[in-house]
N, C-alpha and C positions, 0 to 999 in steps of 0.2 A: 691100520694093519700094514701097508705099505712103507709108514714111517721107520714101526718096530722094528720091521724086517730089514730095511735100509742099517739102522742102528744096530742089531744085531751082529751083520756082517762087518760093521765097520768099527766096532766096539766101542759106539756111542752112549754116553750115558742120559737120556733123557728126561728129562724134567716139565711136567705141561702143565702149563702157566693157568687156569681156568678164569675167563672175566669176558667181561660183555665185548660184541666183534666190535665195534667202535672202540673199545680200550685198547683194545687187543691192535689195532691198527693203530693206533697213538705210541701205544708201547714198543710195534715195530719199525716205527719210524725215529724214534727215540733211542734205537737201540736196546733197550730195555728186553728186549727177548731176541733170540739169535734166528729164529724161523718161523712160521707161518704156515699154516697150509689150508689148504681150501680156501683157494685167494682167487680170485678173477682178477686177470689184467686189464687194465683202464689207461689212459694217456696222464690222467693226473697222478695214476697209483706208479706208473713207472718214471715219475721224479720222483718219488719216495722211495723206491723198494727195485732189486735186483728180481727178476725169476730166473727159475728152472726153466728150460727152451720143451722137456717133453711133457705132452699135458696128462695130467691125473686121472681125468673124469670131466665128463661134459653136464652141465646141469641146469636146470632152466626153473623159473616160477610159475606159481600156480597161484591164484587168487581162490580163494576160500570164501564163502559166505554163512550167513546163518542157515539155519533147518529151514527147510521152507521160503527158501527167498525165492525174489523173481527175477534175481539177479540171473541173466541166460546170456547174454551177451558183452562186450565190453563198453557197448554202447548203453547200457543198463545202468554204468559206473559214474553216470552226469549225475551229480549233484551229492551224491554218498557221500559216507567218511569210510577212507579204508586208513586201517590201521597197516606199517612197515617200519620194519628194523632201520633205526641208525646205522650209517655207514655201507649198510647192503645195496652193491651196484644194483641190483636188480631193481632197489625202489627208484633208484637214481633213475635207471631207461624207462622202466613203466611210466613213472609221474613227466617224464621227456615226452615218451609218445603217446599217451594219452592228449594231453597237454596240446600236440600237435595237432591232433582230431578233432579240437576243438571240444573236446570233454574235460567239464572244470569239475573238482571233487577236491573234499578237505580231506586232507592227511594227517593222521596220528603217530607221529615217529615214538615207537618203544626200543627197550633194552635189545631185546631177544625175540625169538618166534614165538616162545611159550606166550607171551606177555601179547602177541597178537590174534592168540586162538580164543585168549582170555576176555579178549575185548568183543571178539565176537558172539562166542558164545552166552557173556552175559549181555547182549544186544547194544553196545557202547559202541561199533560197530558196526558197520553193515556188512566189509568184504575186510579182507586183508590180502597182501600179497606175502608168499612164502617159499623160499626152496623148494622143490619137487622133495630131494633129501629128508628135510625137518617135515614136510608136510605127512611122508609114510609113517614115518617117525612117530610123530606125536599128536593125529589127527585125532587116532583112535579114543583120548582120554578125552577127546571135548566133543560139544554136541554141536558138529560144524560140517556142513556139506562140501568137497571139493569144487567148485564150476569147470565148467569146459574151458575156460579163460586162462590162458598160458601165455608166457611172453620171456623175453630177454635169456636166451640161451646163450652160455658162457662155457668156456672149456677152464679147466681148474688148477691152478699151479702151486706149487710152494715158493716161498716170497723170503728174501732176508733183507735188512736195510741195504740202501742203497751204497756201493762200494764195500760194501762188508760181508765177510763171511762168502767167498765165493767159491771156498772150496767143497762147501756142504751142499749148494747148489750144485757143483760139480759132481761129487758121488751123488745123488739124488738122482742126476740123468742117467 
């Protein structure tokens, strides 16, 4: 909404590219598409990619489990498989600081979030972590309980390669 509204006033014509956030971050590093949005900033992500300075929306994850798990704490997470999106800083800092707790757990890297509700749900699975976002989103179509387990809160910007296109990041602020 925010995008449109920008483009409207500025009499952008927009074109959205749809493919998995890891392509899609390949592709903007590649130049291959002129902007990004719903980007978190990372120290590796800013060699690659220019931001906008005002932030969008602040967003955090949320670890998911099956119906009926006993999963209630993050210290629950030893020894599981959770399923997380390629590319998504948020699995980056969970499986960080987990890691650092001394809680070892195998990771599932999928496409998409969908593909993470899907693991759970059919019990492939035990937890996943997910956008707060994606989680309202599209929790409702799967048979998956939210946990109380929250982590990695990020505020949210639009991204364009790095050196390029810095006038779009300009109007954007």
């Amino acid at each position: 909404d925010i995008l449109n509204y920008i483009a409207s006033k500025e009499g952008w014509q927009l074109d959205y590219v749809p493919s998995t956030w890891e392509k899609n971050l390949e592709k903007l590093a590649k130049a291959e598409i002129d902007l990004l949005l719903d980007i978190a900033k990372s120290e590796s992500r800013a060699e690659l990619f220019d931001f906008n300075t005002e932030s969008v929306f602040s967003n955090w994850a949320i670890v998911y489990v099956q119906k009926n798990s006993q999963i209630q704490s993050i210290l629950d997470l030893r020894g599981k498989k959770i399923a997380a999106m390629k590319g998504d800083i948020s699995y980056e800092g969970f499986r960080r600081n987990i890691k650092n707790l001394g809680i070892y757990s195998t990771f599932e890297p999928v496409d998409n979030f969908s593909d993470i509700f899907e693991l759970i749900a059919q019990e492939k699975a035990d937890a996943g972590i997910i956008s707060r976002l994606y989680g309202l989103h599209l929790r409702v179509k799967y048979n998956v309980t939210r946990s109380t387990i929250i982590c990695c809160p990020e505020n949210l910007y639009f991204a364009v390669p790095r050196k390029k296109n810095q006038e779009l990041i300009q109007k954007i602020d």
